[in-house]
C-alpha positions as YAML, in Angstrom:
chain: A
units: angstrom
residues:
- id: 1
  name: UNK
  ca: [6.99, 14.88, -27.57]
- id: 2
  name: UNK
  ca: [6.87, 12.72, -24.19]
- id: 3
  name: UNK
  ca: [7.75, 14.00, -21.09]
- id: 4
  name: UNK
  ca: [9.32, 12.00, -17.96]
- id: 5
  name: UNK
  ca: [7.05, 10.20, -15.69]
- id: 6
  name: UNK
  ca: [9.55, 12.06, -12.89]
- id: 7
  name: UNK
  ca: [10.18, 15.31, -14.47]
- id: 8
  name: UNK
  ca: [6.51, 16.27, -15.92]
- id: 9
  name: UNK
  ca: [5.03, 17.94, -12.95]
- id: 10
  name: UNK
  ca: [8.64, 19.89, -12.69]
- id: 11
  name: UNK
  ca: [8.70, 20.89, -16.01]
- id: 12
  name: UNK
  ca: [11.11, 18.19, -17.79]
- id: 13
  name: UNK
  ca: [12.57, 18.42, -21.89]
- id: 14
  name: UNK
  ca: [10.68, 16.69, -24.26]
- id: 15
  name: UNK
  ca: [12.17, 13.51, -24.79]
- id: 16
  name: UNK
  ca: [12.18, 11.64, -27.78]
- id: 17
  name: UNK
  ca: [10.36, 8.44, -27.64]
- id: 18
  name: UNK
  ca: [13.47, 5.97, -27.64]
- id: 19
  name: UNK
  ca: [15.20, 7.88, -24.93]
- id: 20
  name: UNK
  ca: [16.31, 4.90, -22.38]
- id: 21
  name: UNK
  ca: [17.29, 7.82, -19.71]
- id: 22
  name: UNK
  ca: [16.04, 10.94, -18.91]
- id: 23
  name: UNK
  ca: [18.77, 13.50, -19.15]
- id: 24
  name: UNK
  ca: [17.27, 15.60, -16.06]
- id: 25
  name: UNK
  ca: [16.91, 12.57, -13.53]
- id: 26
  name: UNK
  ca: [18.75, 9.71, -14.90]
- id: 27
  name: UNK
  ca: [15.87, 7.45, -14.67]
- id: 28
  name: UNK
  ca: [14.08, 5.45, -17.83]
- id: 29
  name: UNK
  ca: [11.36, 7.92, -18.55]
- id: 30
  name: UNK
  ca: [8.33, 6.55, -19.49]
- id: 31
  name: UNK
  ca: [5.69, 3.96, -17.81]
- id: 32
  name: UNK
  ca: [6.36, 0.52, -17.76]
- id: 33
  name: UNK
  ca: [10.28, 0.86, -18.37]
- id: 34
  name: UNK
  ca: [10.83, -0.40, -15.02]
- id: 35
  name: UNK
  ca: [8.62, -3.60, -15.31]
- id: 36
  name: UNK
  ca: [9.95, -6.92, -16.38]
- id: 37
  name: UNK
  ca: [7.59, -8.60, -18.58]
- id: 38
  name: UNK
  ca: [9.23, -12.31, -17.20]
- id: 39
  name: UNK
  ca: [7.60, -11.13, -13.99]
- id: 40
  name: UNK
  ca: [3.87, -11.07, -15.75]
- id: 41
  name: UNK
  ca: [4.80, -14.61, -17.40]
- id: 42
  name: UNK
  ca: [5.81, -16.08, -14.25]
- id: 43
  name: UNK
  ca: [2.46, -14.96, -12.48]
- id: 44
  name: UNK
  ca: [0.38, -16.48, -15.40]
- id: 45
  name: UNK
  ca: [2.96, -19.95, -15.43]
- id: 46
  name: UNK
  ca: [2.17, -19.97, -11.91]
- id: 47
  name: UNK
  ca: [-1.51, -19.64, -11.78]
- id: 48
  name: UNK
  ca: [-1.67, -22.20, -14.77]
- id: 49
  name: UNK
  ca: [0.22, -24.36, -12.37]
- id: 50
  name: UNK
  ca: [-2.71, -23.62, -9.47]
- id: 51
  name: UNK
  ca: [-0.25, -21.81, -7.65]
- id: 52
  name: UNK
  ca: [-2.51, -18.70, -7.04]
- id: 53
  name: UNK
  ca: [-0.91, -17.62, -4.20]
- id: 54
  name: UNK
  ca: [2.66, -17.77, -5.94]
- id: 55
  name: UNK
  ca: [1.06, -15.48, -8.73]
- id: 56
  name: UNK
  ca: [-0.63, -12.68, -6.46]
- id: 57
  name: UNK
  ca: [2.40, -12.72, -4.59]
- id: 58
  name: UNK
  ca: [4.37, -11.94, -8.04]
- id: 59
  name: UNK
  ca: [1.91, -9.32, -9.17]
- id: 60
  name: UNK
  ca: [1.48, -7.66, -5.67]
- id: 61
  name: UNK
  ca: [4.98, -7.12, -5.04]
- id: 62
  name: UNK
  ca: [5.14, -5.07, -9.10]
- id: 63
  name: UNK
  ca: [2.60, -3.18, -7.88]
- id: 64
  name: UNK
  ca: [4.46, -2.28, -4.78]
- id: 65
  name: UNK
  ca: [7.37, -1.52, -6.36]
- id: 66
  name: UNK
  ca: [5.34, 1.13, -9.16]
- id: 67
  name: UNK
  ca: [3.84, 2.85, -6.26]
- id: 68
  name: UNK
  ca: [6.10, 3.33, -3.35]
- id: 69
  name: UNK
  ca: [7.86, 6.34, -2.45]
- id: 70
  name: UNK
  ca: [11.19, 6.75, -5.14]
- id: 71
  name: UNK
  ca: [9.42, 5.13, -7.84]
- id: 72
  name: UNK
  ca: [5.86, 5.87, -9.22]
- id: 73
  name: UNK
  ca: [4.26, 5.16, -12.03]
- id: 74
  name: UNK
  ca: [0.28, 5.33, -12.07]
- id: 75
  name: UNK
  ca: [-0.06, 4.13, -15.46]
- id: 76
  name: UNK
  ca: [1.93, 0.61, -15.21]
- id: 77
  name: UNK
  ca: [0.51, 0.20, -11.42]
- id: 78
  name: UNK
  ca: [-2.92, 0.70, -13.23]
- id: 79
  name: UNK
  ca: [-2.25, -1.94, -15.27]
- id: 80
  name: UNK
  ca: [-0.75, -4.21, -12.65]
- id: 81
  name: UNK
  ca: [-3.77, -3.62, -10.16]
- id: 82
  name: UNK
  ca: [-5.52, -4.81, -13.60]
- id: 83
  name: UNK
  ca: [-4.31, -7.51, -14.27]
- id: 84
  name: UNK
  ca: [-4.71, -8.47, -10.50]
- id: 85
  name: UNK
  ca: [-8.48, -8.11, -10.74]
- id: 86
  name: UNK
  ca: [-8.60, -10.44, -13.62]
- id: 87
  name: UNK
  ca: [-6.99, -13.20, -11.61]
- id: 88
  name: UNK
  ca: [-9.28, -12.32, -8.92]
- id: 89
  name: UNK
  ca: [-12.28, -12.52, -11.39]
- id: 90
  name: UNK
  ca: [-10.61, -15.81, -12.35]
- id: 91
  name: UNK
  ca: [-10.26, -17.40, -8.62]
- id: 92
  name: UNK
  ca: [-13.63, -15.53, -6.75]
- id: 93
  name: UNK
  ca: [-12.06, -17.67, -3.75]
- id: 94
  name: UNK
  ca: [-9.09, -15.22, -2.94]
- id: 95
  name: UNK
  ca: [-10.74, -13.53, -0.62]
- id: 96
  name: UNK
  ca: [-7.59, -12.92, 1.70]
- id: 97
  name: UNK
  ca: [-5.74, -11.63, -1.70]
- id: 98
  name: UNK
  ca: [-8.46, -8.78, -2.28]
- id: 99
  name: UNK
  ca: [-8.86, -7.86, 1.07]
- id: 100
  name: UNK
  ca: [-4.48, -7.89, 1.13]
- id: 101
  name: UNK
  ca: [-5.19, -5.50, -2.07]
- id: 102
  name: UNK
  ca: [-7.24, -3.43, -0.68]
- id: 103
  name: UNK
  ca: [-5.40, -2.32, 2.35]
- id: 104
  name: UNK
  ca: [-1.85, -1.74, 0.00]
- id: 105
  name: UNK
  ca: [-4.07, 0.23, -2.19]
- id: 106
  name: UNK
  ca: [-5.37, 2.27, 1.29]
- id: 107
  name: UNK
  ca: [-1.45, 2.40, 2.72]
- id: 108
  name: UNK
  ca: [-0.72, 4.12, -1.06]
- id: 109
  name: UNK
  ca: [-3.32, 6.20, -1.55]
- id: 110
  name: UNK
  ca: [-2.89, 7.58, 1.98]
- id: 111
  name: UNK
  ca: [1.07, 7.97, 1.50]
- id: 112
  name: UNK
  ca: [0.17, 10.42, -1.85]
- id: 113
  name: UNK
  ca: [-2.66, 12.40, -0.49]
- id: 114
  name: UNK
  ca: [-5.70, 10.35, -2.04]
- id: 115
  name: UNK
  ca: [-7.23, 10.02, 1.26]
- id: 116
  name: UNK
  ca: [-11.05, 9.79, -0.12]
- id: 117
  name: UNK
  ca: [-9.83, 7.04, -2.03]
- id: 118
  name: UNK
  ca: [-7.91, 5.34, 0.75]
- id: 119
  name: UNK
  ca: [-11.41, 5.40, 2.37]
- id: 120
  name: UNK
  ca: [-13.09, 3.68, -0.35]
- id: 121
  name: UNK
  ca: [-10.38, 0.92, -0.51]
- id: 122
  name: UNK
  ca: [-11.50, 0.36, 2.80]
- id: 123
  name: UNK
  ca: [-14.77, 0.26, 2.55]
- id: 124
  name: UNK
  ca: [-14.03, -2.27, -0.07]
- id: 125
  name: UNK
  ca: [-12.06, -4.63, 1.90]
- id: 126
  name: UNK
  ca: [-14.82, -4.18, 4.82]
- id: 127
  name: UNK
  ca: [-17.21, -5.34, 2.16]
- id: 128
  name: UNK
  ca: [-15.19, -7.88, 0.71]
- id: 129
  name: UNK
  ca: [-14.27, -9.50, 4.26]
- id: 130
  name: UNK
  ca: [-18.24, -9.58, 5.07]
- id: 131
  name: UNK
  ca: [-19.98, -11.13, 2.17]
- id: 132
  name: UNK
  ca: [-17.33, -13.23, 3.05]
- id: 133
  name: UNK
  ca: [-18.39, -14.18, 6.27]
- id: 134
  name: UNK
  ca: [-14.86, -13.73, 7.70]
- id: 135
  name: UNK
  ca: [-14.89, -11.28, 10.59]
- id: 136
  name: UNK
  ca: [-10.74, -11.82, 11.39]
- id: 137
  name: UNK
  ca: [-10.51, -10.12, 7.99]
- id: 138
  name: UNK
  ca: [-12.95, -7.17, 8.59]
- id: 139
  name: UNK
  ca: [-10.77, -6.86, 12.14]
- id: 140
  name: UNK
  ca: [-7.71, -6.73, 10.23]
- id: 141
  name: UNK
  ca: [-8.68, -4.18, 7.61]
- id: 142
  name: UNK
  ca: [-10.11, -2.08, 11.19]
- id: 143
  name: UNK
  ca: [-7.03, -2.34, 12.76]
- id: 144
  name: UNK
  ca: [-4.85, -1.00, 10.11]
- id: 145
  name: UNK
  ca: [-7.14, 1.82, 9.04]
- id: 146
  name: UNK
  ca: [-7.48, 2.54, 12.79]
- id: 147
  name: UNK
  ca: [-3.85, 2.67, 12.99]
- id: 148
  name: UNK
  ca: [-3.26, 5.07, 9.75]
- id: 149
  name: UNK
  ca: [-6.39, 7.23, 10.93]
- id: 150
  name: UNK
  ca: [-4.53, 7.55, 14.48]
- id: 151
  name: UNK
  ca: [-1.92, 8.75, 12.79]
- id: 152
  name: UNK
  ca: [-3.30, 10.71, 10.57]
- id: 153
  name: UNK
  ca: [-5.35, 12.70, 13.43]
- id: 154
  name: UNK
  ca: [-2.53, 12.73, 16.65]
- id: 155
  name: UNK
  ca: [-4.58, 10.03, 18.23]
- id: 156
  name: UNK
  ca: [-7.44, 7.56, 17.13]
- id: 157
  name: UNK
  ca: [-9.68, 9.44, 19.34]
- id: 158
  name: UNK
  ca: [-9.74, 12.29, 17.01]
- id: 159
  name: UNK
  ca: [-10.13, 10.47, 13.39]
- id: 160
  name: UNK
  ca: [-13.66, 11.43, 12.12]
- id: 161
  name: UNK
  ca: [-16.16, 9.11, 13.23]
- id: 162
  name: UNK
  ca: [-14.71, 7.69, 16.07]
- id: 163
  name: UNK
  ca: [-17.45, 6.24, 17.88]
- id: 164
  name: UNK
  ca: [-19.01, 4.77, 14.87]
- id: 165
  name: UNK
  ca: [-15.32, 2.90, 13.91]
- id: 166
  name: UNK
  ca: [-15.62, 1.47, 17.46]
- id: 167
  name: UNK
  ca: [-18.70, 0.01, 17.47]
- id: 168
  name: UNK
  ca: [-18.34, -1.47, 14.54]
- id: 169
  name: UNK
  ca: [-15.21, -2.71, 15.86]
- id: 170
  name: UNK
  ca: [-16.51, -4.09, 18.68]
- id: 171
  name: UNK
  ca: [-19.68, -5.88, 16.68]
- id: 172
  name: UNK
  ca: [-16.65, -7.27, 14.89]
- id: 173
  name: UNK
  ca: [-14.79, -8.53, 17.78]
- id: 174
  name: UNK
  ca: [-18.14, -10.10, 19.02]
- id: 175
  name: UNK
  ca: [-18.37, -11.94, 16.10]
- id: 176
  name: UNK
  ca: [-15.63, -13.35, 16.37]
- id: 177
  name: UNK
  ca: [-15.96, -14.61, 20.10]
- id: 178
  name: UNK
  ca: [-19.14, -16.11, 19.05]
- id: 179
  name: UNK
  ca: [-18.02, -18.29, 15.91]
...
């Protein structure tokens, strides 16, 4: 029988599988419970409608809300971060979007101890931002990760591979300047 998405690590009663509320926690137990399927509609009305913006908004905020720190549920925000690809596969010119993906996907991973990941998210929006030719991207995805790394380590200074993140930084900045 299923176990709660909140309980399982702790141990939770097997549910049965139209349980609406777990009995330990009081929340709906299983992934996807929380998501409103209107929300997915009005993402795809709005992209249909060209309003790509309107729908990544929509989709980012769901996968926000399955990942953040009362509420999270890998499976759904699996599907979300899915379903956010596709319309990225769809419209190759978000480039802002993935790069905006990217670093919420870093800020998560980071919050629940996947920091390897949260470095290839990174990496990804680094790449992203450069084939892109935009360096005010590849300076905002530096700043941030300097910012979590300098909190991460009691200081920027001390992250691993500090000179290296500054001259790239300052290649980046040049860039810039230059253009």
């Amino acid at each position: 029988m299923p176990e709660c998405i909140f309980c399982e690590e702790y141990g939770s009663d097997d549910l049965s599988e139209d349980c609406t509320i777990c009995p330990d926690c009081g929340n709906p137990p299983f992934s996807g419970m929380m998501f409103d399927k209107k929300r997915k509609e009005e993402a795809d009305r709005l992209e249909t409608e060209g309003d790509l913006i309107g729908a990544f908004h929509i989709l980012s905020e769901e996968w926000k809300s399955h990942t953040d720190i009362d509420y999270y549920d890998e499976e759904m925000a699996t599907k979300i971060l899915q379903w956010i690809d596709n319309l990225f596969e769809r419209n190759p010119e978000m480039i802002e979007q993935k790069v905006s993906i990217n670093l919420m996907r870093m800020q998560s991973l980071h919050y629940w101890g996947g920091h390897n990941e949260a470095i290839d998210a990174v990496e990804e929006a680094l790449r992203i931002a450069k084939e892109a030719n935009r360096p005010d991207l590849e300076l905002k995805v530096l700043e941030m990760h300097g910012s979590i790394q300098s909190q991460r380590y009691g200081g920027i200074q001390n992250m691993p591979k500090y000179h290296d993140f500054c001259r790239y930084k300052k290649e980046v900045e040049a860039r810039i300047q230059d253009s």
